[in-house]
N, C-alpha and C positions, 0 to 999 in steps of 0.2 A: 777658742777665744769667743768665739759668738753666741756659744753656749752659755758663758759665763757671764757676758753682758747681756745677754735673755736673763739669765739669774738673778742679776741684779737688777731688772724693776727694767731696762731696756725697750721699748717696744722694737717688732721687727722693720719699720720706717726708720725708725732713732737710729739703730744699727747700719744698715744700710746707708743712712747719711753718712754718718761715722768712717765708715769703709771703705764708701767711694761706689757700690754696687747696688744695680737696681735691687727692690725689696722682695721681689720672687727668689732671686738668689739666696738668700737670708732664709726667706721658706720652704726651701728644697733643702739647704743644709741643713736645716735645724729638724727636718724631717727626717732626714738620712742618721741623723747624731739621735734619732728616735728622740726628742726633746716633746715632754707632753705642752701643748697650749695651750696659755693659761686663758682661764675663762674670761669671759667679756666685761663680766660685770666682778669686781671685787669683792668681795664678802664682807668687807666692811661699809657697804653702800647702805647710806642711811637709811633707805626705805626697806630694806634687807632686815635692816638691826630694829627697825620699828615690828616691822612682822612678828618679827618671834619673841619682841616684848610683848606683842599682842597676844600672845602664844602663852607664856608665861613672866612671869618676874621674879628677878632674882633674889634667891633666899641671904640665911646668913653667911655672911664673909666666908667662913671655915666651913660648914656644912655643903654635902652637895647640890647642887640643885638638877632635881631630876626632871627629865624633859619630860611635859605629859601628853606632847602632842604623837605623830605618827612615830616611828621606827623602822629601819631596814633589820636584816635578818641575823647580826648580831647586836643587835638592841641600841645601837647608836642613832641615837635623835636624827630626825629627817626633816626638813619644812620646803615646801614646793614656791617658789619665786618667779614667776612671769614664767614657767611652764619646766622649771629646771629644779631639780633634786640638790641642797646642801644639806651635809651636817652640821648639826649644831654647835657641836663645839670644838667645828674650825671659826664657824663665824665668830663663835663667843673669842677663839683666843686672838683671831685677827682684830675686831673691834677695841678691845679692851690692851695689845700687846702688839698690834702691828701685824703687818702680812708676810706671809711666810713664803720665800722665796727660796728657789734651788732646788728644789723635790721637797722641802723639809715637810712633814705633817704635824698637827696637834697629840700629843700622846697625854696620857690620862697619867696621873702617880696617884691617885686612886680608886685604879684599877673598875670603875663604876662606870660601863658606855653612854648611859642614858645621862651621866652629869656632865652639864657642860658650865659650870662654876671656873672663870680663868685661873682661878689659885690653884686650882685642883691638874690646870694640863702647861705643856712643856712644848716646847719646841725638837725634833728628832727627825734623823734618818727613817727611812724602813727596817734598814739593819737593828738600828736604836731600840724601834719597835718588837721585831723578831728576838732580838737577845731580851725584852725585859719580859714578853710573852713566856719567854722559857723557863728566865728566871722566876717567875712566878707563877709556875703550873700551870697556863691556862690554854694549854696549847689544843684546840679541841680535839685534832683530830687524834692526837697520842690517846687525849685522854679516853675517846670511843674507846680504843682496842685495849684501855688500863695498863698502860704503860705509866702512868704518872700516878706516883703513889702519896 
């Protein structure tokens, strides 16, 4: 149950009120339930979304738009915010679609890490993620040993 109003937008005070339990409680269980916490600042935080218009602007509707700033080491856009690492296009799909709560990630339909264009990404599990990596060959490390024909 605490997990799931974490999930839903909750802070661990809000819960804790809710409960009836001090809010260390709340953060000892939600440790133990290994729940990641969510970061401090939202990524749809306007001075966030000014950055990376800074950064670039967005192309046409349908086309992608390729990040041209930094990159982590599979090619998915990175911009640095008051001393902390986001990708681009979670910020793009929280800004433009809302934040994404419950472990869910931004996933690409196509297939392009550096585009972070919101038409272009989805809302998904990691499972979501893993089965459409498979479905579409990109699985790197199969693909080292050529296993992916």
């Amino acid at each position: 149950m605490i997990a799931r109003l974490y999930a839903q937008g909750l802070s661990q005070e809000e819960i804790a009120k809710k409960l009836g339990v001090h809010q260390s409680t709340i953060c000892r269980k939600l440790r133990a339930l290994r729940v990641k916490a969510r970061p401090a600042v939202r990524r749809s935080h306007p001075s966030l979304i000014a950055a990376v218009l800074a950064q670039a602007q967005p192309g046409r509707p349908n086309d992608c738009w390729i990040w041209p700033g930094a990159r982590h080491g599979f090619g998915y856009g990175v911009i640095t915010w008051k001393q902390k690492n986001y990708t681009v296009h979670r910020i793009s799909y929280e800004h433009y679609n809302g934040p994404l709560v419950g472990g869910l990630h931004a996933l690409h339909k196509c297939d392009n890490p550096p585009c972070w264009n919101p038409r272009h990404l989805y809302a998904g599990t990691h499972q979501d993620n893993m089965r459409d990596m498979l479905d579409r060959k990109r699985n790197p490390y199969i693909r080292r040993r050529g296993e992916l024909k």
